[in-house]
mmCIF file of the N, C-alpha and C atoms, coordinates in Angstrom:
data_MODEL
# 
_entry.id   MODEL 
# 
loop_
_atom_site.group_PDB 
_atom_site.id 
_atom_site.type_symbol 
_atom_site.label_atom_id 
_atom_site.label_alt_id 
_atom_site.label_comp_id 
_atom_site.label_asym_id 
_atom_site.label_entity_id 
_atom_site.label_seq_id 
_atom_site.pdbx_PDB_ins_code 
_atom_site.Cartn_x 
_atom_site.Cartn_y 
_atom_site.Cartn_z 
_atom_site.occupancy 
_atom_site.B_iso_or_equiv 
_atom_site.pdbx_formal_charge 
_atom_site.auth_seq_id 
_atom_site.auth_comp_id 
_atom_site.auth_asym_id 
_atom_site.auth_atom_id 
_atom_site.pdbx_PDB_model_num 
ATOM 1   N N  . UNK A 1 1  ? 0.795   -1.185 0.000  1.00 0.00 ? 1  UNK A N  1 
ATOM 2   C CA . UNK A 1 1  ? 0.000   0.000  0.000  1.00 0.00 ? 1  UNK A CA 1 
ATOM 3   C C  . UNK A 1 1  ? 0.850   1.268  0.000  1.00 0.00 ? 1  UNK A C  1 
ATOM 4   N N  . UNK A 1 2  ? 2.397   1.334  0.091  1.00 0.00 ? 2  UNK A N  1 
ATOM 5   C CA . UNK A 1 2  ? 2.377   2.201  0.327  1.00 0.00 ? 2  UNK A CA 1 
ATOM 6   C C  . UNK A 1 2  ? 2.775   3.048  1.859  1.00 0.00 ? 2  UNK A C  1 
ATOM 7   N N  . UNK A 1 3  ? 2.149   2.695  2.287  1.00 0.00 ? 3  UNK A N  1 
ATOM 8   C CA . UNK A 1 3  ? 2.746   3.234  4.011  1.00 0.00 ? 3  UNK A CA 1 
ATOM 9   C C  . UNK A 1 3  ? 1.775   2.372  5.201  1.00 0.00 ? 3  UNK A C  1 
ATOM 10  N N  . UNK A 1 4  ? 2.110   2.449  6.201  1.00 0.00 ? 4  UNK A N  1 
ATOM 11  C CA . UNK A 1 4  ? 1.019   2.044  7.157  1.00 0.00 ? 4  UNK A CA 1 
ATOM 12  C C  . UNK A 1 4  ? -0.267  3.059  7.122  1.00 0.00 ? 4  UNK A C  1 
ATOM 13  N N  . UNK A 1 5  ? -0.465  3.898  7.129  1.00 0.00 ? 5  UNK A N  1 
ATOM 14  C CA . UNK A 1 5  ? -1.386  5.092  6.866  1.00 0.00 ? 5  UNK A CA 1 
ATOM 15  C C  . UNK A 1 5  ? -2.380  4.661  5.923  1.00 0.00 ? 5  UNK A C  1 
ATOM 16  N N  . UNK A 1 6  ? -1.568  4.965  4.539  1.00 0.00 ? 6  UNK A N  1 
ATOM 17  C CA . UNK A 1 6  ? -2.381  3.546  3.426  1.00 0.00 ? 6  UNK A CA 1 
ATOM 18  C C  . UNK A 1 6  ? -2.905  2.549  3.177  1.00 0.00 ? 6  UNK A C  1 
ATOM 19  N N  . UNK A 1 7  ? -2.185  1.910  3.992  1.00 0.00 ? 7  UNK A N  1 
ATOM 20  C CA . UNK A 1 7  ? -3.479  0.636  4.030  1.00 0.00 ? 7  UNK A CA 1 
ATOM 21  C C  . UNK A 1 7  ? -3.923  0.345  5.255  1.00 0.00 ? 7  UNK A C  1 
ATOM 22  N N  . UNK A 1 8  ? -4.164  1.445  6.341  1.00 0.00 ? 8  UNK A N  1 
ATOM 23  C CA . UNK A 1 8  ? -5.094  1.296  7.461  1.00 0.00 ? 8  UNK A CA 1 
ATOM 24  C C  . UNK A 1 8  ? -6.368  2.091  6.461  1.00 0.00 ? 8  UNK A C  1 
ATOM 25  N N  . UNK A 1 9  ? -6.155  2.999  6.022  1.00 0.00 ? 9  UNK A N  1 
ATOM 26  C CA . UNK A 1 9  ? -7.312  3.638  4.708  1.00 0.00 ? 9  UNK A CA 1 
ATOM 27  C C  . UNK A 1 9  ? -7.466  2.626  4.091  1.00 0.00 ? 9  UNK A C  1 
ATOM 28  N N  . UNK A 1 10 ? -7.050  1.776  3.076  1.00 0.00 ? 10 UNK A N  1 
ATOM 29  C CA . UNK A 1 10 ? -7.471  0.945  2.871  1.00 0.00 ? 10 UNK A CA 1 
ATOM 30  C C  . UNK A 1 10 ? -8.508  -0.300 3.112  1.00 0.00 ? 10 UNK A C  1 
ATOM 31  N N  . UNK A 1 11 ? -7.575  -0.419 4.244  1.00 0.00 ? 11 UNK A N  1 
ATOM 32  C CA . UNK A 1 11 ? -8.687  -1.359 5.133  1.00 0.00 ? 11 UNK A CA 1 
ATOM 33  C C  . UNK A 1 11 ? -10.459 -1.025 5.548  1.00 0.00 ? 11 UNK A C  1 
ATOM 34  N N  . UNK A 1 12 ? -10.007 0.178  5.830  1.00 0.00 ? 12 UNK A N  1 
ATOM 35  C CA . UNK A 1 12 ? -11.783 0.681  6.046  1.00 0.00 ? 12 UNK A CA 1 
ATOM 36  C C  . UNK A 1 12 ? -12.137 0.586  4.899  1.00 0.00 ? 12 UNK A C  1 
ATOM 37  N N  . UNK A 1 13 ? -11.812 1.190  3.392  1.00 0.00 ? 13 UNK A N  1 
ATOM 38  C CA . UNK A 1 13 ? -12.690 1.658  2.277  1.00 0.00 ? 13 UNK A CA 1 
ATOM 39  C C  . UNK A 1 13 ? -13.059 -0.349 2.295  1.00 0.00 ? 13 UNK A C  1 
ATOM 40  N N  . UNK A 1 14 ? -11.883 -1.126 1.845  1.00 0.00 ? 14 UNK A N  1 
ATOM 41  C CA . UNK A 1 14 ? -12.376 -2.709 1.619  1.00 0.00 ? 14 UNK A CA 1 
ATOM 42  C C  . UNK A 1 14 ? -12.885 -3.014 2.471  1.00 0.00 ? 14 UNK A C  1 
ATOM 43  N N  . UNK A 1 15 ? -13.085 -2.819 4.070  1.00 0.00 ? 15 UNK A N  1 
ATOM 44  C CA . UNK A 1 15 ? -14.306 -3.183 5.036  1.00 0.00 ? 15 UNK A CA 1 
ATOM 45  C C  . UNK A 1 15 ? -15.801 -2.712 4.334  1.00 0.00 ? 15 UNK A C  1 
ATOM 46  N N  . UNK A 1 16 ? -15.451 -1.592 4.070  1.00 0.00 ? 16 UNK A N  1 
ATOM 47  C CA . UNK A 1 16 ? -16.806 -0.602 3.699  1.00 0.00 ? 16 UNK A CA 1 
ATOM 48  C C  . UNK A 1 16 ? -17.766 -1.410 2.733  1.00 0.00 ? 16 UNK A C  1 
ATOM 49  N N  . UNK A 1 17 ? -17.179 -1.888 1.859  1.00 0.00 ? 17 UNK A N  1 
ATOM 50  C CA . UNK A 1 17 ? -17.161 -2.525 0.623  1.00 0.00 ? 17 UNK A CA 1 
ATOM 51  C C  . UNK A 1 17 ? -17.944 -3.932 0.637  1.00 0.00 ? 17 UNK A C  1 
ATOM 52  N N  . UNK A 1 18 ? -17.384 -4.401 1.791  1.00 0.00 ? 18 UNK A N  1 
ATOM 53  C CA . UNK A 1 18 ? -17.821 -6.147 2.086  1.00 0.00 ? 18 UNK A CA 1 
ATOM 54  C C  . UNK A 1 18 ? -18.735 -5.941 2.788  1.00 0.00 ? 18 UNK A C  1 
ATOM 55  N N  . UNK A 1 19 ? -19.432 -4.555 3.538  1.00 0.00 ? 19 UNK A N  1 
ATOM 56  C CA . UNK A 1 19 ? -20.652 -4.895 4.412  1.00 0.00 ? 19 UNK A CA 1 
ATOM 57  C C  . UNK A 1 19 ? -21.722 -4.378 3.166  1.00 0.00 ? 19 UNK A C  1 
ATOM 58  N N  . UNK A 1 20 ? -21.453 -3.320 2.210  1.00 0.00 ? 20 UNK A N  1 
ATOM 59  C CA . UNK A 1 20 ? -22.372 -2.921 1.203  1.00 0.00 ? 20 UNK A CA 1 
ATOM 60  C C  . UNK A 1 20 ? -22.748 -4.179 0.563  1.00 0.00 ? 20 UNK A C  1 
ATOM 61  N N  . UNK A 1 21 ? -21.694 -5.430 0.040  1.00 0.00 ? 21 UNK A N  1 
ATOM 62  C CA . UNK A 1 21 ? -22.126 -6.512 0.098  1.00 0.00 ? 21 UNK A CA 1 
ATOM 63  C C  . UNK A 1 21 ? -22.733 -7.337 0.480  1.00 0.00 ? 21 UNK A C  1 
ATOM 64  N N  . UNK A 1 22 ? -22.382 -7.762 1.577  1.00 0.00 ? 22 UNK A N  1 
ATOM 65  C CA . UNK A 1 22 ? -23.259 -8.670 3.047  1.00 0.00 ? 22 UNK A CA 1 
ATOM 66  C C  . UNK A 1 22 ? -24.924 -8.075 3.031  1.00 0.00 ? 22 UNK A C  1 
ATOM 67  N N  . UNK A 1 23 ? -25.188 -6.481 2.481  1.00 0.00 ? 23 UNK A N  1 
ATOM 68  C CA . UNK A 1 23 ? -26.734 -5.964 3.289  1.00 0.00 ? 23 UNK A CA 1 
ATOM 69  C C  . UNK A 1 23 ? -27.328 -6.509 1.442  1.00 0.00 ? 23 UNK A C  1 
ATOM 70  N N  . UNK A 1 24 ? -26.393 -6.743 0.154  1.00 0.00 ? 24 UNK A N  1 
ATOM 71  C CA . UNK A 1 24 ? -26.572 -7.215 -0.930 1.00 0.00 ? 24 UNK A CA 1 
ATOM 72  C C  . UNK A 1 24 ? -27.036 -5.838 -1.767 1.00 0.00 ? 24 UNK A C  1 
ATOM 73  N N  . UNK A 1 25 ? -26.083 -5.050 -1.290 1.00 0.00 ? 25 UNK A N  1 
ATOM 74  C CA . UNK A 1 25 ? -26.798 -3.304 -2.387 1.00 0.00 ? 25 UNK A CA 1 
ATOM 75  C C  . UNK A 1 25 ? -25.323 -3.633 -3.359 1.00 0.00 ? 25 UNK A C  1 
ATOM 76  N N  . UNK A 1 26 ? -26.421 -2.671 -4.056 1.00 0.00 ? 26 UNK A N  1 
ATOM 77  C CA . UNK A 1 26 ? -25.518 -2.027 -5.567 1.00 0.00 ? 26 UNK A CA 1 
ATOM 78  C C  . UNK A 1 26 ? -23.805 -0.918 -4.547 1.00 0.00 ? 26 UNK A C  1 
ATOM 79  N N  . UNK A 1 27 ? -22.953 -1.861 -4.831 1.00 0.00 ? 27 UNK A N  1 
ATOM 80  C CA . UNK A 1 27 ? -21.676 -0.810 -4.747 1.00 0.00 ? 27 UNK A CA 1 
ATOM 81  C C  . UNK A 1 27 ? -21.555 0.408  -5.206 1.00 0.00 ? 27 UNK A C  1 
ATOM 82  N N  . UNK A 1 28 ? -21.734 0.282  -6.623 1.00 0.00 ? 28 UNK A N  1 
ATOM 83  C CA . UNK A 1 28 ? -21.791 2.015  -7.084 1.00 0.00 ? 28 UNK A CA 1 
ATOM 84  C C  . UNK A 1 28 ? -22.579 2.760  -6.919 1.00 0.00 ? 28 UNK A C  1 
ATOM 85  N N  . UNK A 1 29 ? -23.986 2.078  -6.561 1.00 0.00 ? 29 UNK A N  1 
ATOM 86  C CA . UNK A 1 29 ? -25.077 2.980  -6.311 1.00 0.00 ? 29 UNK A CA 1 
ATOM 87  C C  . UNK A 1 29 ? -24.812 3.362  -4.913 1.00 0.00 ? 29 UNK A C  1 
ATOM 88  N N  . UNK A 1 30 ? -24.159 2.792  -3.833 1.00 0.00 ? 30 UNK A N  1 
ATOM 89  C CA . UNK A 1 30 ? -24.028 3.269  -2.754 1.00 0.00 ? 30 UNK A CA 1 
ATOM 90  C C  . UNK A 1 30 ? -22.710 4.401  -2.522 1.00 0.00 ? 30 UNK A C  1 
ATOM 91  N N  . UNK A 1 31 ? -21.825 3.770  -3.593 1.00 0.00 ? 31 UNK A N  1 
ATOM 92  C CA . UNK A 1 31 ? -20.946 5.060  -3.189 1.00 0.00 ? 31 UNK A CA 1 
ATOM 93  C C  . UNK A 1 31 ? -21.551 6.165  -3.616 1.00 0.00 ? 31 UNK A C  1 
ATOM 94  N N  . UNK A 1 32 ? -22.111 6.193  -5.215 1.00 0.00 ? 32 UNK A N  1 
ATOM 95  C CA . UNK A 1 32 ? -22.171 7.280  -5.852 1.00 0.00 ? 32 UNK A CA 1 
ATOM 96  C C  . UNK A 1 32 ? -23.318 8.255  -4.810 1.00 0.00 ? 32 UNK A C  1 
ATOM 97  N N  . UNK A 1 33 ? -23.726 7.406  -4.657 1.00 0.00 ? 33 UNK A N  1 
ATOM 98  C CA . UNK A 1 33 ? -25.139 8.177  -3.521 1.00 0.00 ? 33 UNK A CA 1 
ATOM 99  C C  . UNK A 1 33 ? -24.538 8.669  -2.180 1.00 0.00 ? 33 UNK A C  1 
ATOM 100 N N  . UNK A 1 34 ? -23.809 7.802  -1.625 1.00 0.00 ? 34 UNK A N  1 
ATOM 101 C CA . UNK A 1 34 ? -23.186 8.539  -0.245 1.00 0.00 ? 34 UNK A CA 1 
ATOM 102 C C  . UNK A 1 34 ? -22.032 9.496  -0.395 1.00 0.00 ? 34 UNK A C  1 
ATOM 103 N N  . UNK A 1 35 ? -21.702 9.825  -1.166 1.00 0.00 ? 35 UNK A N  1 
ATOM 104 C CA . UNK A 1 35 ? -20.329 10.803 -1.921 1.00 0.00 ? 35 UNK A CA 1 
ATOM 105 C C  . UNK A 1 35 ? -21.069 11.640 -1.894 1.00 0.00 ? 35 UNK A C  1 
ATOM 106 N N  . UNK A 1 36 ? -22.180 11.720 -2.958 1.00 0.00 ? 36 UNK A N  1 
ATOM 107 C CA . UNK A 1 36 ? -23.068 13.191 -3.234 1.00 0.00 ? 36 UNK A CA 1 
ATOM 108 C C  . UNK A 1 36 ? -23.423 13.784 -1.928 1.00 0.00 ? 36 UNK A C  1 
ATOM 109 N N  . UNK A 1 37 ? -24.134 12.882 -1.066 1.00 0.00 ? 37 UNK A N  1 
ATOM 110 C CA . UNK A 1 37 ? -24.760 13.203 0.016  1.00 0.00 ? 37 UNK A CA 1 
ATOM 111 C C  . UNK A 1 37 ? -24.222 13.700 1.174  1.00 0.00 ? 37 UNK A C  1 
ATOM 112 N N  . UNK A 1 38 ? -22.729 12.988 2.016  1.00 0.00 ? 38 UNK A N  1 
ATOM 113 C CA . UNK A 1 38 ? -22.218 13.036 2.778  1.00 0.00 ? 38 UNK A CA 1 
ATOM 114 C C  . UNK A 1 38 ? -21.718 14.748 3.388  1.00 0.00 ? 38 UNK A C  1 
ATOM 115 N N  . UNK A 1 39 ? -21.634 15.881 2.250  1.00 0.00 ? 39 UNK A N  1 
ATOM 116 C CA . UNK A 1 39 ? -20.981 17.448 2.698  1.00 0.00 ? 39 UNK A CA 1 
ATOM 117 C C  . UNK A 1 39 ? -21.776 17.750 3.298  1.00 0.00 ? 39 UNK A C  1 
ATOM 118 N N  . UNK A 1 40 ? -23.274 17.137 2.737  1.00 0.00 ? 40 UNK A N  1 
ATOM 119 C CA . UNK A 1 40 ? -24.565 18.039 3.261  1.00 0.00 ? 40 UNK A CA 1 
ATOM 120 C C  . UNK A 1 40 ? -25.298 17.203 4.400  1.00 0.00 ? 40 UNK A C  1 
ATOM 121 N N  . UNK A 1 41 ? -24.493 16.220 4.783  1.00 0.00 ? 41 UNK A N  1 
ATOM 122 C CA . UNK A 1 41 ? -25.631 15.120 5.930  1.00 0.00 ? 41 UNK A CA 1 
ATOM 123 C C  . UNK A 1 41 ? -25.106 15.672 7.259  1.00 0.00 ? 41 UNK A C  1 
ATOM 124 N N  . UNK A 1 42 ? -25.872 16.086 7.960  1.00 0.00 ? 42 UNK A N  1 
ATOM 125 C CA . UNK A 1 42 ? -25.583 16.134 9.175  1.00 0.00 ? 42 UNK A CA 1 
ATOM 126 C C  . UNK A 1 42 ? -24.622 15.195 10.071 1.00 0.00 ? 42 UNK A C  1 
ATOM 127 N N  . UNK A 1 43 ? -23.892 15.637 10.423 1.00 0.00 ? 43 UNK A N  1 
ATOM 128 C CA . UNK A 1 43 ? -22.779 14.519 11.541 1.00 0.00 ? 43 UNK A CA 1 
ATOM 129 C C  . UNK A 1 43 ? -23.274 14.147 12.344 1.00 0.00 ? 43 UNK A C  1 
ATOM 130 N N  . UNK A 1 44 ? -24.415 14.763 12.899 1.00 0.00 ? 44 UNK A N  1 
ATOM 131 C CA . UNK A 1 44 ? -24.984 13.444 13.913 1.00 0.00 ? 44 UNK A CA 1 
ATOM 132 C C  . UNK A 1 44 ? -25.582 12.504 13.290 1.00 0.00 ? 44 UNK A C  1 
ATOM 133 N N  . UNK A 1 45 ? -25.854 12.331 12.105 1.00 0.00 ? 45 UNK A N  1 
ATOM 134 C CA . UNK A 1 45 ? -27.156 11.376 11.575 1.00 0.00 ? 45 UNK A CA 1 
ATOM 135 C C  . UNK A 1 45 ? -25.800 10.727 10.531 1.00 0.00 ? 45 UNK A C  1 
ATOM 136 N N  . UNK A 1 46 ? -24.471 10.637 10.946 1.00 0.00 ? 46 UNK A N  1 
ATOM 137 C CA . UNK A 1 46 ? -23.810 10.290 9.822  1.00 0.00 ? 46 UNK A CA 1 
ATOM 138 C C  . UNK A 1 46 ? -24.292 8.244  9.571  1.00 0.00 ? 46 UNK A C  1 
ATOM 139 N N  . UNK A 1 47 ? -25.070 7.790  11.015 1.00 0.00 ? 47 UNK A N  1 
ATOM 140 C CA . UNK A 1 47 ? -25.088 6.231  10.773 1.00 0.00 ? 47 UNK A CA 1 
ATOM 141 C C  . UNK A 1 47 ? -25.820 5.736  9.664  1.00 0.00 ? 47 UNK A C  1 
ATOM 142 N N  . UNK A 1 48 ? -26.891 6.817  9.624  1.00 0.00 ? 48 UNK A N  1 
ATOM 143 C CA . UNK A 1 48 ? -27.655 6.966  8.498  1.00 0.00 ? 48 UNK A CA 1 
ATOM 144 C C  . UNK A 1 48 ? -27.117 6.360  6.990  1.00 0.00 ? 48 UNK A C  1 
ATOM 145 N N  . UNK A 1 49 ? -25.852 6.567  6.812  1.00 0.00 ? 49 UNK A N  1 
ATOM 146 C CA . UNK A 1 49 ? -25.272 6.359  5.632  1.00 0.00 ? 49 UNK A CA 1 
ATOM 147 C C  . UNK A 1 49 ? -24.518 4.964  5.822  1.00 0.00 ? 49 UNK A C  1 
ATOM 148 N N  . UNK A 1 50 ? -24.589 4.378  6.642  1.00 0.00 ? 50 UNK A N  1 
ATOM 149 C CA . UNK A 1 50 ? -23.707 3.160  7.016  1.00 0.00 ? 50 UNK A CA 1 
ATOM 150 C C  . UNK A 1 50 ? -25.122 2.061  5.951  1.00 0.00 ? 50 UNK A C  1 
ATOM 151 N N  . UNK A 1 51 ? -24.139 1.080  5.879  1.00 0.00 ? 51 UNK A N  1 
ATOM 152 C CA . UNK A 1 51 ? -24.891 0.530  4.304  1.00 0.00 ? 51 UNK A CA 1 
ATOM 153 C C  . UNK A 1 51 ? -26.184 -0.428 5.029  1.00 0.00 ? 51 UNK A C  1 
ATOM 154 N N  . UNK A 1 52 ? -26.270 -0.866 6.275  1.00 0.00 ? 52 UNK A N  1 
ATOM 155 C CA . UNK A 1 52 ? -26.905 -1.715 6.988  1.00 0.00 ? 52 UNK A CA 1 
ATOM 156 C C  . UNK A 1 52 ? -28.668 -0.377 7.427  1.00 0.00 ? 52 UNK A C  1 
ATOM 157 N N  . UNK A 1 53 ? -27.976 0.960  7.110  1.00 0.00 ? 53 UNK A N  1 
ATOM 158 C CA . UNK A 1 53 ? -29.242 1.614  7.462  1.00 0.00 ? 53 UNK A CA 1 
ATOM 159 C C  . UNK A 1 53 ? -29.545 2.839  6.153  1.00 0.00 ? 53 UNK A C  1 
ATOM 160 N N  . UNK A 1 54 ? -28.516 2.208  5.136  1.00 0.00 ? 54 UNK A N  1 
ATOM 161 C CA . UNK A 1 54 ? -28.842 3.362  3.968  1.00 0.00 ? 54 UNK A CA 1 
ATOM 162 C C  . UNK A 1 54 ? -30.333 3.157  2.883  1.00 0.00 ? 54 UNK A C  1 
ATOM 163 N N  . UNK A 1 55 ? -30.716 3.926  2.507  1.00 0.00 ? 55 UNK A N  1 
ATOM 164 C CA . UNK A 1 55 ? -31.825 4.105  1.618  1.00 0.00 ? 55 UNK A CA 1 
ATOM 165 C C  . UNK A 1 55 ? -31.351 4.901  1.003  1.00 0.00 ? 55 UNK A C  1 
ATOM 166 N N  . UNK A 1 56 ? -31.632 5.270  -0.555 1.00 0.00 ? 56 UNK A N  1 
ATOM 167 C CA . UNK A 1 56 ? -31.151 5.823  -1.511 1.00 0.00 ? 56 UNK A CA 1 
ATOM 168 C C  . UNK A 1 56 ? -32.025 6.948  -1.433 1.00 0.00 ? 56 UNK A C  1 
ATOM 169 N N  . UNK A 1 57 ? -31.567 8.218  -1.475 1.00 0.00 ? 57 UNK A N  1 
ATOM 170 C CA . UNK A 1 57 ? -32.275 9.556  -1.907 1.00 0.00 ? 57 UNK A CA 1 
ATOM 171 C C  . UNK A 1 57 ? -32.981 9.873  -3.255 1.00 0.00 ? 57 UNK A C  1 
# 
């Protein structure tokens, strides 16, 4: 990866990845949707976007 830094980042984005899997959603539809969304989501409601409680806007 690169550095330890790098692939501790790593590790989350490929964690991220295998639970969007496991709940059985569209990958791109979840990034592309939580990317757009995320500047404007409130930080308290960030669980909201976790793939086990996401709904598409």
């Amino acid at each position: 990866m690169g550095s330890e830094l790098a692939g501790q980042h790593a590790a989350v984005v490929i964690s991220l990845m295998q639970l969007v899997k496991l709940n059985r959603l569209d990958p791109w539809a979840y990034l592309r949707d939580v990317l757009a969304r995320i500047h404007s989501h409130p930080s308290h409601r960030l669980d909201e976007l976790l793939p086990h409680r996401w709904r598409p806007s």
